[in-house]
C-alpha positions in Angstrom: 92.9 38.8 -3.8 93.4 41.9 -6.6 93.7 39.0 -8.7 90.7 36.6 -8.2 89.1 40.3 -8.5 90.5 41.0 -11.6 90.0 37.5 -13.2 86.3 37.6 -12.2 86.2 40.8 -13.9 87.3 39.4 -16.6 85.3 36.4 -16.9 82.3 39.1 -16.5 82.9 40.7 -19.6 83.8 38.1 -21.4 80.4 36.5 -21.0 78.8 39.8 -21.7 80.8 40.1 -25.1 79.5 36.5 -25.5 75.7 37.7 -24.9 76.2 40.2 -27.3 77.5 37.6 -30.0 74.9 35.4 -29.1 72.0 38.6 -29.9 73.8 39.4 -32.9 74.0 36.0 -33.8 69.9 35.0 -33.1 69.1 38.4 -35.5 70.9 37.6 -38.3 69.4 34.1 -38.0 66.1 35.7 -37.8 66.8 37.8 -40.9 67.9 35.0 -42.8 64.5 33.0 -42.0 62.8 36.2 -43.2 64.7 36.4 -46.5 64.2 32.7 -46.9 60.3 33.2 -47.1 60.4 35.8 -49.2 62.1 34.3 -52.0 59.8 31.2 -51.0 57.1 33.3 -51.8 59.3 35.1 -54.9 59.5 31.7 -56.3 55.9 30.4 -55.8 54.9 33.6 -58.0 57.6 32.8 -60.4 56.3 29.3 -61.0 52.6 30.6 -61.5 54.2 32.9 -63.9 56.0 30.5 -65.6 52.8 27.6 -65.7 50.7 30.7 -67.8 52.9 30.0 -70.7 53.3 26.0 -70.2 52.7 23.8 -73.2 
């Protein structure tokens, strides 16, 4: 029975360490989505830039 206890115990954490991942995981995604518009935007203003001295 100490063992069934202890594996369960086990299992527990493990899923709360895979929670965690999965947090850590979803902000740096979200960050990453962020710092994809803003060099979306970076590169809109680059090209406006850019078609001022167009031939």
């Amino acid at each position: 029975m100490l063992e069934q206890g202890s594996a369960s115990t086990s299992t527990a954490q493990q899923m709360e360490v895979m929670a965690q991942m999965s947090d850590a995981n979803n902000a740096a995604a979200l960050r990453a989505n962020d710092a994809a518009q803003r060099l979306d935007r970076l590169a809109a203003q680059m090209q406006q830039v850019v078609a001022v001295y167009s031939l």
